[in-house]
C-alpha positions as a printed NumPy array, in Angstrom:
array([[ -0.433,   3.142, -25.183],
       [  3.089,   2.531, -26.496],
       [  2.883,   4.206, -30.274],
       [  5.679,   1.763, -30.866],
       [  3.986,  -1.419, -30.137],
       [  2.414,  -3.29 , -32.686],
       [ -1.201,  -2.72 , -33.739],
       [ -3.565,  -5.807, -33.864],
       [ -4.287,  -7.913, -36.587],
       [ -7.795,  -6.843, -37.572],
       [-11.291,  -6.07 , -36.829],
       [-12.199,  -3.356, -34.067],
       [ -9.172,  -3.662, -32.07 ],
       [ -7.188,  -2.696, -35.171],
       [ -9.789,   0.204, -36.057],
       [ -9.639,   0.998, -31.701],
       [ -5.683,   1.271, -31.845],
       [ -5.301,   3.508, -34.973],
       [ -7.993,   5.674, -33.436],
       [ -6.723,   6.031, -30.13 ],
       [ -3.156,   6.657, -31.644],
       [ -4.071,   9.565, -34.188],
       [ -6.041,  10.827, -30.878],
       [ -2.943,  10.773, -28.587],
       [ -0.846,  12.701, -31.447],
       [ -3.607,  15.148, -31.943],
       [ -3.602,  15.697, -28.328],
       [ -0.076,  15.907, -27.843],
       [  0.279,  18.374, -31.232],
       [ -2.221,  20.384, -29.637],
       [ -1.236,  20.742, -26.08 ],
       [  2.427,  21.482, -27.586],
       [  1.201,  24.472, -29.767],
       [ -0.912,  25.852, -27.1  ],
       [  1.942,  25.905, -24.491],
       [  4.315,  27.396, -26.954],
       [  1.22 ,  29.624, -27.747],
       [  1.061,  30.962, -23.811],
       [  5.442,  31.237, -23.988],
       [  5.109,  33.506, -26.959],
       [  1.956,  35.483, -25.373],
       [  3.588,  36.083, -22.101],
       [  7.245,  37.186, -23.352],
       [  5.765,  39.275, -25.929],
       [  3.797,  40.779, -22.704],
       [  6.787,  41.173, -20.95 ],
       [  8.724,  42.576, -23.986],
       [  5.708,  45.307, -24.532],
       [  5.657,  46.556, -21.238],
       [  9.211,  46.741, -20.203],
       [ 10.528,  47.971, -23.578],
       [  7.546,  49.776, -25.504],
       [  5.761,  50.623, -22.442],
       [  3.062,  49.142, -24.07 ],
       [  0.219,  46.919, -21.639],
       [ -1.372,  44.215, -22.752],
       [ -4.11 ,  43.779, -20.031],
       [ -5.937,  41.159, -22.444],
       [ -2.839,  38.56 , -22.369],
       [ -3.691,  37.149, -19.012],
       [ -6.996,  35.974, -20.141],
       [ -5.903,  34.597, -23.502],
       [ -3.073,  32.638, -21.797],
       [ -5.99 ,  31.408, -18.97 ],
       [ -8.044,  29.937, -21.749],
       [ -4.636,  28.478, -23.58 ],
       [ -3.354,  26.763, -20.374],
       [ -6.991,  25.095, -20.139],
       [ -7.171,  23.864, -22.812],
       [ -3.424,  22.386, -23.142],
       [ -4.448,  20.665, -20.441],
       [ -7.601,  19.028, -21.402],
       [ -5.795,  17.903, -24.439],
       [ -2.782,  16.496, -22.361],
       [ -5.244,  14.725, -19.899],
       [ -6.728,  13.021, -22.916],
       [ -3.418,  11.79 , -24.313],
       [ -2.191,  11.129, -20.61 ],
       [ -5.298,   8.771, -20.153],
       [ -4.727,   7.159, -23.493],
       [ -0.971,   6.426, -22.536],
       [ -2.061,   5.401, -18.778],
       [  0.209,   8.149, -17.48 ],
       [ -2.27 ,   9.338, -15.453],
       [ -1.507,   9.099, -11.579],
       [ -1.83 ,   5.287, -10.179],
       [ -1.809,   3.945,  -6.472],
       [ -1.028,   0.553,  -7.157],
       [ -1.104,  -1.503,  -3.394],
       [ -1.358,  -4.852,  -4.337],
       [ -2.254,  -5.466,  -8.166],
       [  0.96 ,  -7.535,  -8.013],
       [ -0.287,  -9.993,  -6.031],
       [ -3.085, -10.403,  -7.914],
       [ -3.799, -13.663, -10.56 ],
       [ -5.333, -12.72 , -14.026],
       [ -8.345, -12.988, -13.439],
       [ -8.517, -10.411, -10.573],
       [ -6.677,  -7.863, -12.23 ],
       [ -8.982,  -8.403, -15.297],
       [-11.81 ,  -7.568, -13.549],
       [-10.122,  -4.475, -11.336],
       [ -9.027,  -3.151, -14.578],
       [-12.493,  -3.276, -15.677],
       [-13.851,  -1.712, -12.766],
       [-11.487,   1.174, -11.886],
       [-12.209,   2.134, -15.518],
       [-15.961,   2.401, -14.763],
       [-15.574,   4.147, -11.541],
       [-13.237,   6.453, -13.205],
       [-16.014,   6.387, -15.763],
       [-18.539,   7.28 , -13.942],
       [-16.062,  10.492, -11.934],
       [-15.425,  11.779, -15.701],
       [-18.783,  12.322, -16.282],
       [-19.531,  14.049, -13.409],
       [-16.721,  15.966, -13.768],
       [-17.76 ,  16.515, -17.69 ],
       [-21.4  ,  17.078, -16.68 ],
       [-20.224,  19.977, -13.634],
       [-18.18 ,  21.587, -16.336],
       [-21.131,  21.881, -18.656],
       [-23.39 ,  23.17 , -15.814],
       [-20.737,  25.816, -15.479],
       [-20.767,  26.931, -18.375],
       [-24.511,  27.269, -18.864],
       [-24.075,  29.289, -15.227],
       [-21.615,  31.751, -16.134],
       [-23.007,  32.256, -20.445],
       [-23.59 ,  36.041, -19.091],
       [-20.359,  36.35 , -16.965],
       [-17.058,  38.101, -19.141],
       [-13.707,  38.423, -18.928],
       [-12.716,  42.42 , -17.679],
       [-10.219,  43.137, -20.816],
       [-11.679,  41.378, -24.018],
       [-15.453,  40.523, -22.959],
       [-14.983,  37.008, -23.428],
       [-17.707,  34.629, -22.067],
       [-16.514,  32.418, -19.369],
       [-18.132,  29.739, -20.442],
       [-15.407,  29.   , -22.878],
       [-13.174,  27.947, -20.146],
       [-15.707,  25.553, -19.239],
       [-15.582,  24.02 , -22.562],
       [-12.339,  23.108, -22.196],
       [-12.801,  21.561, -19.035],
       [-15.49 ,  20.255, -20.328],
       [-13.526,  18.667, -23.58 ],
       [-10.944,  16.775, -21.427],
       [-13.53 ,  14.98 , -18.452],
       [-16.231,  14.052, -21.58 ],
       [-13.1  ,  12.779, -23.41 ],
       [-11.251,  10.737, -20.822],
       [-15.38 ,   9.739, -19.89 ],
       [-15.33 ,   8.18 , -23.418],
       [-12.151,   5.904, -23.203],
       [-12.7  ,   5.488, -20.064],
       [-16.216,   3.479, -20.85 ],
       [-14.205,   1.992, -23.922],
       [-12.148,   0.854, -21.562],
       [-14.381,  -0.411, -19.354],
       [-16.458,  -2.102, -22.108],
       [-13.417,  -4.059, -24.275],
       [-11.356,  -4.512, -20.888],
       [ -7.716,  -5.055, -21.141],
       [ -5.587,  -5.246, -24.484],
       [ -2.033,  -6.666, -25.278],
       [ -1.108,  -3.803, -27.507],
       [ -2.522,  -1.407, -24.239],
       [ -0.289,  -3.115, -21.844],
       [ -1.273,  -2.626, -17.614],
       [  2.424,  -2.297, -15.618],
       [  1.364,  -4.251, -12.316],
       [  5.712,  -5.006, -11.947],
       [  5.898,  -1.812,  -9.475],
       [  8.436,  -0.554, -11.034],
       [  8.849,   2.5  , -12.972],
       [  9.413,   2.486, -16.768],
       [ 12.517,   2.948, -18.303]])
């Protein structure tokens, strides 16, 4: 989603594109502060041990559970932008209505993986409730939550997706070429 282009006229389209962009700059806020979180967390680590002498056993875990969750947040605003990964063979070649309906179905098959995905993270973290991080006791299954926060969230717009089907102001590159 280009936060430049134009958002629709009215109705739930209009409603669908203000949504999707407050999500993607969320996401993107999010995922920023938690990365610069882990940079702070890791020289200060550094700093403490090779200056103060000081160990700080704990910051491994805390920057574990930081990087997981910057990245469910980035896969979330990666999905909404469609910067997600594409093997594109022969979309090109395709008329409108083929591409209308592969667009429909890759995002119900990628659907259907992000709820699996979503629904193995939850599982997880029902499994390991008891199981806790060595320095600070922390449950494990709060890794799984953020796991679980990025597959359940790129599940959602993924069925939105699959549901409403292509949109101008959501435009689908099938040129080949890379963006400028």
């Amino acid at each position: 989603m280009s936060l430049s282009a134009l958002p629709p006229v009215g109705g739930a389209d209009r409603l669908a594109y203000f949504l999707l962009r407050g999500i993607t700059r969320v996401c993107d806020a999010a995922g920023v502060l938690l990365l610069a979180g882990i940079l702070v967390l890791i020289v200060s680590a550094v700093l403490a041990r090779g200056l103060l002498q000081f160990g700080m056993p704990w910051s491994e875990e805390v920057a574990s559970i930081l990087a997981i969750y910057a990245v469910g947040f980035g896969s979330l605003s990666a999905w909404v932008r469609g910067e997600h990964l594409l093997v594109d063979l022969f979309s090109h070649r395709m008329g409108a209505l083929a591409l209308h309906l592969q667009y429909r179905l890759v995002a119900l098959l990628s659907a259907g993986f992000f709820i699996l995905a979503a629904w193995g993270a939850w599982i997880m973290s029902d499994m390991s409730a008891n199981n806790r991080t060595v320095s600070l006791g922390i449950s494990f299954s709060y890794l799984y939550y953020g796991i679980f926060l990025g597959f359940a969230g790129m599940a959602l717009l993924a069925s939105w997706q699959a549901l409403r089907g292509p949109v101008s102001w959501q435009p689908v590159d099938t040129s080949g070429e890379e963006p400028r």
